[in-house]
C-alpha positions in Angstrom: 42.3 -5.6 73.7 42.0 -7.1 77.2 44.7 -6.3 79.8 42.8 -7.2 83.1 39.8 -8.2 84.8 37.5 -10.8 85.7 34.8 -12.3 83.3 31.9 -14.8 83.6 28.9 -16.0 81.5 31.4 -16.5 78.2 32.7 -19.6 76.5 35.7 -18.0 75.6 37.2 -14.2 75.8 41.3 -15.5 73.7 40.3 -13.5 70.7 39.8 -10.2 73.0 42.8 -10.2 75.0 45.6 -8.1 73.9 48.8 -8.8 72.7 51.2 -11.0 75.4 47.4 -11.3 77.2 46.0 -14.5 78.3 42.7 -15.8 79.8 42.9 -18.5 82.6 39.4 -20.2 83.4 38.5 -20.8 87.3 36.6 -23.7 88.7 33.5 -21.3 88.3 33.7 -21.0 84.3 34.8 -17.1 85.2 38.1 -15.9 83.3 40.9 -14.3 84.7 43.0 -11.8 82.3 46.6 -11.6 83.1 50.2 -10.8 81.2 51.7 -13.6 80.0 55.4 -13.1 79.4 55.8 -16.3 77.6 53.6 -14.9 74.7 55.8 -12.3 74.0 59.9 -13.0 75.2 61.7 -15.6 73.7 63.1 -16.7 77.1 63.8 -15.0 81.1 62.2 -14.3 83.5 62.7 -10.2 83.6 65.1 -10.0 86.4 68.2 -8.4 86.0 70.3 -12.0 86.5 67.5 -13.9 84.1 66.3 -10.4 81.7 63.7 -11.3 79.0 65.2 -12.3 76.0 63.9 -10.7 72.4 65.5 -12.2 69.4 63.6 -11.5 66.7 61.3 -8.8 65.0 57.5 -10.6 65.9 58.8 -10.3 69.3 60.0 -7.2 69.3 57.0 -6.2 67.8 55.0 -8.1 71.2 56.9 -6.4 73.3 56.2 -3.2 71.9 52.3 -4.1 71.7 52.8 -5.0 75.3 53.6 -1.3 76.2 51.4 0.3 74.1 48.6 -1.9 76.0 49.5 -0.7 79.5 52.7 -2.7 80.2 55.4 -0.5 81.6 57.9 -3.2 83.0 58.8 -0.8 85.8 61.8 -2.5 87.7 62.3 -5.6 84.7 64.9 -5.9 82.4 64.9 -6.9 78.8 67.7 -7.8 76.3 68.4 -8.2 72.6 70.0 -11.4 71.8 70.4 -11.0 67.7 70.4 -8.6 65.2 67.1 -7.6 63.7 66.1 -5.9 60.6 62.6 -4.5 60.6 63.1 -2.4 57.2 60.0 -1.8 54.3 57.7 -1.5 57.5 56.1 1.1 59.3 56.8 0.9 63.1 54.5 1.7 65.7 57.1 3.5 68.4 57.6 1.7 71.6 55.3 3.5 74.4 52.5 5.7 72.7 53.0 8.4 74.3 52.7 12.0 73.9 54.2 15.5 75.7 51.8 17.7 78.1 54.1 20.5 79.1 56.6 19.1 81.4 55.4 15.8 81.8 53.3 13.6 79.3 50.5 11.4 79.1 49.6 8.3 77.2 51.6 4.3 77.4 55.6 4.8 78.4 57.9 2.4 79.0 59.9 1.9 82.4 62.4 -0.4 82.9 65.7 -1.5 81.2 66.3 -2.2 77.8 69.9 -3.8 77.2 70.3 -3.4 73.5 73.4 -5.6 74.3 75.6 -3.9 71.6 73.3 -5.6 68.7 71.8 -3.5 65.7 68.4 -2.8 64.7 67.9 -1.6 61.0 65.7 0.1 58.7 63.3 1.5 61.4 60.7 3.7 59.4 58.3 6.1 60.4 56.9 8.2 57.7 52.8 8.0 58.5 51.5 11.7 58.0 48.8 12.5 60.6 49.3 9.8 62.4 51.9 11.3 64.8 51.1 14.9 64.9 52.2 17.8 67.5 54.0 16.1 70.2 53.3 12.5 70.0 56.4 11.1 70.9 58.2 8.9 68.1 61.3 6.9 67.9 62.3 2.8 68.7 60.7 4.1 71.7 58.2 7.0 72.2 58.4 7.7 76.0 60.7 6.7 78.0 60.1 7.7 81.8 62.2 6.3 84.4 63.0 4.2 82.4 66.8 3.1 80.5 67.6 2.1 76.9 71.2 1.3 76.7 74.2 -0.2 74.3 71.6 -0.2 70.8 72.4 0.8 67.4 70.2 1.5 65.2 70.9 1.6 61.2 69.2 2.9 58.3 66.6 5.0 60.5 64.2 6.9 58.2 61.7 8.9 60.5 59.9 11.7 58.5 56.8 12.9 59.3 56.3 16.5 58.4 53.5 17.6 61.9 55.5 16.3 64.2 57.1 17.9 67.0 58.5 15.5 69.5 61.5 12.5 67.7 64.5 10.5 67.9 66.0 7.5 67.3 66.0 6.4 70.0 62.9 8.0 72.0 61.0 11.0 71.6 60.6 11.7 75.0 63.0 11.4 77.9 61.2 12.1 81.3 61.3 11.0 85.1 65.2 10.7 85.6 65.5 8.3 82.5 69.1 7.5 80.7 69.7 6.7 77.3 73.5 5.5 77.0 75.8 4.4 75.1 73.9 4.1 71.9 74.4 4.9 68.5 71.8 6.1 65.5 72.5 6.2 61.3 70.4 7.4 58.5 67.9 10.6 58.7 65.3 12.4 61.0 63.1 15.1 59.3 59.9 16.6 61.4 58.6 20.1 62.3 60.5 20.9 65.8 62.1 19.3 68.3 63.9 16.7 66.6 67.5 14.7 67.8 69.6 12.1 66.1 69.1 10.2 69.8 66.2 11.9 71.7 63.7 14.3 70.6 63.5 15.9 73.8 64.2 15.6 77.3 62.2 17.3 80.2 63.1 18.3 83.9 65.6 15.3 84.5 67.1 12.4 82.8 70.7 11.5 81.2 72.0 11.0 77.6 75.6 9.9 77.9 78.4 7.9 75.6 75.6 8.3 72.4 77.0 8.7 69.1 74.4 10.2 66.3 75.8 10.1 62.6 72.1 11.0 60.6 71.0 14.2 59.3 69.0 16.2 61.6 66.1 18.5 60.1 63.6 20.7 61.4 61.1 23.1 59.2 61.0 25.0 62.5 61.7 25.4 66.1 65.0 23.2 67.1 66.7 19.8 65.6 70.0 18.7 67.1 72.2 15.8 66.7 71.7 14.1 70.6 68.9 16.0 72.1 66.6 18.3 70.3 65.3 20.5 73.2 66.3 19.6 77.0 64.4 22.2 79.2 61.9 22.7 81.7 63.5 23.1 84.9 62.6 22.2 88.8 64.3 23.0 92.0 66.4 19.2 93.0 66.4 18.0 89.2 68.5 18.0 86.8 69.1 17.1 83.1 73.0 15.6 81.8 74.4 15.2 78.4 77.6 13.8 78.9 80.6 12.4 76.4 78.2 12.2 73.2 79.4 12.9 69.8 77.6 14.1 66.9 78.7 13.5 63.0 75.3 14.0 61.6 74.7 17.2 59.7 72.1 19.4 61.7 70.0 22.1 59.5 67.0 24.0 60.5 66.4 26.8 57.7 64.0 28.7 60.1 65.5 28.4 63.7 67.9 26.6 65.5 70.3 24.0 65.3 73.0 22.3 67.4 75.7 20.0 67.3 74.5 18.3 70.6 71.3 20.1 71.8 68.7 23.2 70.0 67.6 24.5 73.3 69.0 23.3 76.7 68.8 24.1 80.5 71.1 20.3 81.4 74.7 20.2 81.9 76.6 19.6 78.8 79.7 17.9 79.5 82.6 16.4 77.3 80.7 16.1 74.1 81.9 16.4 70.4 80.5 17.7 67.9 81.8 17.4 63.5 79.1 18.3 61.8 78.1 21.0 59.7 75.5 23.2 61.9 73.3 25.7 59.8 70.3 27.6 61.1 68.1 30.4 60.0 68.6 32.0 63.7 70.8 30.4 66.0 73.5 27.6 65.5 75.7 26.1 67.8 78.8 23.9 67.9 77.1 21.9 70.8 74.3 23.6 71.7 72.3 26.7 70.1 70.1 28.5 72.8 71.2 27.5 76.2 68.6 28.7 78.2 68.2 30.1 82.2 71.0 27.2 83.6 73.4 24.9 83.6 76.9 24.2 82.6 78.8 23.6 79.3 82.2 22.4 79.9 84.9 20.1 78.2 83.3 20.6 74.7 84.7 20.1 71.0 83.4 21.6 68.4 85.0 20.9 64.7 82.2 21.3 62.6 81.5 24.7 60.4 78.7 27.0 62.2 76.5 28.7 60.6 73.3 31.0 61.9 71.9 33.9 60.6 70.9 35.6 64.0 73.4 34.0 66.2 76.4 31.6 66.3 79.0 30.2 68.3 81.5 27.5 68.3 80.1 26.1 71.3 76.7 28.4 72.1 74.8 30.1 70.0 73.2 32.2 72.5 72.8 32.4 76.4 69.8 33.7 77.7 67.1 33.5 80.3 63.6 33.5 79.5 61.8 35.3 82.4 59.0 32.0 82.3 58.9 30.7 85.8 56.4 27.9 84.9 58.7 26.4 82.6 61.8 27.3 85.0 61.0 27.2 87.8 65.3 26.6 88.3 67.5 29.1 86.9 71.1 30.2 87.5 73.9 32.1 86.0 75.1 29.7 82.7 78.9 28.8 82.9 80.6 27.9 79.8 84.4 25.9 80.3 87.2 24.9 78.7 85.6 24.2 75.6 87.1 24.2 72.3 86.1 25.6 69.0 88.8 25.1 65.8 86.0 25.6 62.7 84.7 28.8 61.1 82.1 30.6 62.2 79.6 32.3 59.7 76.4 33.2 58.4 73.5 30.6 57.0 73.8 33.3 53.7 76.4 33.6 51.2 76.8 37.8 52.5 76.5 38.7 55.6 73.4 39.8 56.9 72.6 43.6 58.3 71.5 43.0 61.9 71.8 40.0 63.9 72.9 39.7 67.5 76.2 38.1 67.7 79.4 35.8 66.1 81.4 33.9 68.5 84.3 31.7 68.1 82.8 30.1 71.8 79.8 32.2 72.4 77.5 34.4 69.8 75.7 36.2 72.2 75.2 36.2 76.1 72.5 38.3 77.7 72.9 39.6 81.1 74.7 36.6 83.0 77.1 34.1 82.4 80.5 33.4 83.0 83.0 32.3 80.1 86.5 31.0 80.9 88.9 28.6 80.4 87.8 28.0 76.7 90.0 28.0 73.4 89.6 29.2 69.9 91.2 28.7 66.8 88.7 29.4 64.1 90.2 30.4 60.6 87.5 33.3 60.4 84.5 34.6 62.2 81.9 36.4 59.8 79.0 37.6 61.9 76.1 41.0 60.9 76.5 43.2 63.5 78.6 42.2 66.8 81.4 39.4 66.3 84.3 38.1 68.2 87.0 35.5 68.9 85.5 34.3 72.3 82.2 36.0 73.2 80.5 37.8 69.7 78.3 40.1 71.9 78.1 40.9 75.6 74.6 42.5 76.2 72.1 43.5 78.8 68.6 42.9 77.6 65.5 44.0 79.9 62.9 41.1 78.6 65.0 38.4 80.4 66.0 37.5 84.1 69.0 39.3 85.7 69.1 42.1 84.3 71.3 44.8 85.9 72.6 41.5 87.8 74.4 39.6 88.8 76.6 40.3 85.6 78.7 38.4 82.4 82.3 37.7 82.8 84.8 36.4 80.2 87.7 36.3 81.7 90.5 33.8 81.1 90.2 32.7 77.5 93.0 32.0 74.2 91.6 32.9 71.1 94.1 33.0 68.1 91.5 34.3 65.1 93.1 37.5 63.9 91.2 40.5 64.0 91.2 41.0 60.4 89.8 37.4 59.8 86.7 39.2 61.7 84.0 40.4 59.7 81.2 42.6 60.9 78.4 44.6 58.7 79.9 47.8 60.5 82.7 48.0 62.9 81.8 46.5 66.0 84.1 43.5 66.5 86.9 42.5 68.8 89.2 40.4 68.9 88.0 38.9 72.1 84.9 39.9 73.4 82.4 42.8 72.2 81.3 44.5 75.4 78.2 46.5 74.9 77.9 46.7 78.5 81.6 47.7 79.6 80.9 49.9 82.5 79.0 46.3 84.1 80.3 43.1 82.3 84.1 42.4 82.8 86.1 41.0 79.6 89.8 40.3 81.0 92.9 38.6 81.0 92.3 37.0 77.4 95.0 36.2 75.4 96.3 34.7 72.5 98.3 31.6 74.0 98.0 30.1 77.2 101.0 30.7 79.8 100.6 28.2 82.4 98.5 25.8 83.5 97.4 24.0 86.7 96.9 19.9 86.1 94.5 20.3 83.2 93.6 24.1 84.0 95.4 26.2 81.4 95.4 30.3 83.0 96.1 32.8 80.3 98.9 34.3 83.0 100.9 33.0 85.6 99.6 35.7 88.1 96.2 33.9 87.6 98.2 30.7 87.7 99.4 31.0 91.1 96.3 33.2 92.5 94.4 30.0 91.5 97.2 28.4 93.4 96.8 29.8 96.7 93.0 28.7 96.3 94.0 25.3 96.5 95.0 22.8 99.3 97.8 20.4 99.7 101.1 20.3 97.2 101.0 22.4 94.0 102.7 22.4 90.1 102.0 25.2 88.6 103.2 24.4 85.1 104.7 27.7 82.5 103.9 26.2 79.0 104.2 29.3 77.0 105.7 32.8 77.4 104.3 34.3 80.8 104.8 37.8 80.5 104.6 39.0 84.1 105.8 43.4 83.2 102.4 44.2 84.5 103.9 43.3 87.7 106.6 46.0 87.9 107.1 48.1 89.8 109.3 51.8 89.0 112.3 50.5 91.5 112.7 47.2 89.4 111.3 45.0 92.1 108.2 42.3 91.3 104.7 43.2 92.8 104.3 40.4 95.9 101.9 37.6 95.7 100.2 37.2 99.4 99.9 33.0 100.1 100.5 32.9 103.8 97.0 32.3 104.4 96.5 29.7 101.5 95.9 25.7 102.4 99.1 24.9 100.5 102.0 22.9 102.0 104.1 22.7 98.8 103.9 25.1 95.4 106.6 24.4 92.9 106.9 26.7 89.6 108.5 24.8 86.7 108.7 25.3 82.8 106.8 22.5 80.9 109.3 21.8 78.4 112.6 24.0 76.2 109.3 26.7 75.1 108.6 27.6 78.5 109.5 31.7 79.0 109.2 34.1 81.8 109.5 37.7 80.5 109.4 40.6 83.3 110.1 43.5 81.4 113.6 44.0 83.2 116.2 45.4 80.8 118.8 42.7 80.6 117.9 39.0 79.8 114.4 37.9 80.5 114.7 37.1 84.5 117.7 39.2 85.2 118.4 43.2 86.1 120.8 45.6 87.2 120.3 47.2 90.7 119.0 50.5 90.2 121.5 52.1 92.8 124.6 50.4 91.3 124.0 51.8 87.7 126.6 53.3 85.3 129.1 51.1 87.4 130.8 47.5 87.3 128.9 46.4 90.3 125.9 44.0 89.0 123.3 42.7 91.3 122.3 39.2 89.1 119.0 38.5 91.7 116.0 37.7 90.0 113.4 40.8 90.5 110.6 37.7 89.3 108.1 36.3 91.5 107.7 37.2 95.0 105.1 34.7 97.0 105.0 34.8 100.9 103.5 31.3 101.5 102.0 29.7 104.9 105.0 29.4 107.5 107.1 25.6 106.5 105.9 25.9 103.1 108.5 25.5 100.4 
């Protein structure tokens, strides 16, 4: 239809306008085409104070014609006032749009959309052909720039068996978009890149505070329950996914799956994930393939993991794809104090001969990363050929960026699977990490219990506990909330190595126990803290000082 323009010598041009469109005659019989928000809102005037107002499913359905006919409402704002229920129809997706590499092209939609914690049930796309390869299909199809927030949306049935490119909520998040604090039920089946929330997300944007609780399945590539694939990466941008839940079971028989995102260069931060995860390649707690950057920190995974190539309680696999075009950003991955307490296994019954790597936190990393601060508690870990409680498999691999540098460190990490609750087609397992790259990637100071910890910072020993320390400024606790077993400090004359402070930031450190569990052991003979004086042996004469902790801290320190 009509969206614009100026026309003369016609009676009449109503019935060729498009939707929300309307013609106002001059003085000269010409017509003027213009919007006409009153033809579509049931109230407002689209300002943030005064936001349009859609209360029921024919406008709904005008606003969404109004998109797909050029209408982005850049800087407006529209609400939902009531629930609406558009079930037993087919719905067109909000902005028609559809992926070209890194950006897309087609109608979008680009302001705010307040979903003003009301529900929208039975949306239903199912139209074969229709939406093929990476049209973009959801409530909304592409969102750029723009923000859909505080929606639920029930009963969603979107199953189209070509497409690449779906969610919920939007198929495509672009142009520093947000989606936030929504929530999605019912099912999403397409080819690839499929999310309970967003199908995927490109260069920058943020998904935060979502909660997905549909099934999640892909024939191929990557389904996930908040963000199918988040990647492509440019210097100044960046991509979030931040305090999101999944409960939705993800499955990809072919390739991968995660409990958050399938392939992902954005920081994942604080997200949960309870599903069941199972993937023909690589399956991950919260994400499966996180690719050439970012951050994965404060995770949770619950869920069982299963992936027949790779699988971790948190990543599947870290790697780096040496693609410049597609990121044109990378960076050493870093993976923090995330949590894994579920099994870890393969997508078939036995094990499989091969594969890369079983990880109660990580299945495989290749060439960089750094792992620490992370906790595992899985049952069992049954991998193919490399598994282990924190990292599966530690490996250089010459097809991918930083090879030979920088390097991977896992350093710092509890993991409490026994080593006999590993299983490996062969021997190579550990109960920490499998280093196949020992004389270059470090594996260290991993334990089975934390010893002390740092405000929310748990160190695996008090020596990193107050090395950490002297990095810090101002007044510091350093907390013992386990045994700290500090033998590896002494020394043959019974005296404690010396920890060097006095040129730290600090002006207080205090050492304390946490509670009645807290234990120091020095490997003194004697109780735990105490020693007899080497000269004075084989006599009555006892010297009761504490051969402990030594720390020479900044002058007026105490």
């Amino acid at each position: 239809g009509v969206t614009g323009g100026t026309f003369s010598g016609l009676e009449s041009i109503a019935d060729y306008c498009a939707p929300g469109y309307t013609p106002v005659k001059s003085d000269d019989g010409s017509f003027t085409v213009s919007f006409d928000a009153g033809k579509v809102f049931g109230g407002g005037s689209g300002t943030e104070t005064d936001p349009y107002q859609i209360a029921d499913e024919t406008q709904l359905a005008a606003f969404r014609d109004a998109v797909n006919t050029g209408q982005t409402f850049a800087g407006q704002y529209i609400v939902l006032t009531a629930n609406i229920d558009i079930t037993g129809k087919e719905w067109e997706p909000i902005g028609t749009g559809e992926r070209s590499g890194s950006g897309f092209a087609g109608n979008s939609f680009r302001g705010v959309f307040d979903g003003n914690d009301k529900t929208i049930s039975g949306l239903t796309i199912t139209s074969e052909g229709t939406y093929a390869g990476d049209k973009a299909i959801g409530l909304f199809g592409v969102v750029a720039g723009g923000t859909v927030k505080d929606l639920t949306l029930e009963n969603v049935k979107i199953n189209v068996s070509d497409n690449e490119l779906a969610g919920g909520i939007a198929g495509l998040l672009c142009g520093g978009g947000t989606i936030s604090g929504c929530e999605v039920s019912g099912s999403v089946s397409i080819k690839d890149g499929a999310g309970g929330i967003v199908g995927r997300m490109v260069v920058s944007g943020t998904v935060s505070d979502c909660v997905n609780n549909a099934a999640v399945t892909c024939s191929a590539g990557g389904a996930a329950g908040i963000v199918g694939k988040a990647y492509y990466t440019q210097p100044n941008e960046i991509m979030t996914i931040e305090n999101c839940t999944n409960n939705g079971n993800i499955t990809n028989p072919q390739y991968h799956a995660g409990g958050i995102s399938a392939l992902c260069a954005a920081n994942v931060t604080d997200c949960t994930n309870n599903g069941v995860i199972t993937a023909g390649n690589t399956a991950g707690g919260i994400v499966a393939e996180q690719v050439n950057w970012g951050t994965v920190s404060g995770c949770t995974n619950g869920g069982t993991i299963k992936g027949d190539n790779n699988a971790g309680g948190i990543i599947g696999w870290v790697r780096y794809q040496n693609d410049t075009s597609a990121y044109a950003k990378s960076g050493t991955i870093h993976v923090l104090n995330n949590t894994n307490s579920a099994v870890i296994t393969t997508k078939t019954e036995s094990k499989p001969a091969g594969g890369l790597g079983w990880g109660g936190i990580v299945g495989t990393v290749y060439n960089a990363g750094y792992v620490s601060g992370n906790e595992n508690t899985a049952p069992s870990i049954t991998g193919g050929t490399f598994a282990a409680g924190v990292v599966g498999n530690l490996q250089g691999e010459e097809s991918n960026l930083y090879y030979g540098a920088p390097d991977i460190d896992v350093v710092n990490n509890v993991s409490t699977t026994p080593l006999e609750s590993i299983t490996v087609d062969g021997s190579c397992k550990n109960e920490y990490a499998y280093n196949n790259k020992a004389d270059t990637f470090v594996a260290a100071e991993n334990s089975t219990a934390w010893a002390a910890q740092i405000g929310d910072q748990k160190y695996t020993t008090l020596q990193g506990a107050i090395e950490a320390a002297g990095a810090m400024d101002g007044n510091v606790t350093v907390e013992i909330i386990g045994q700290a077993d500090i033998s590896g400090l002494l020394k043959d004359n019974n005296t404690m190595e010396s920890f060097d402070l006095s040129g730290s930031k600090l002006t207080g450190l205090t050492i304390q126990g946490a509670d009645e569990t807290a234990r120091i052991v020095s490997g003194v003979d004697g109780n735990d803290i105490d020693g007899d004086d080497p000269n004075t042996a084989g006599t009555q004469e006892t010297d009761y000082r504490c051969p402990v902790i030594s720390i020479k801290l900044p002058a007026d320190v105490t």
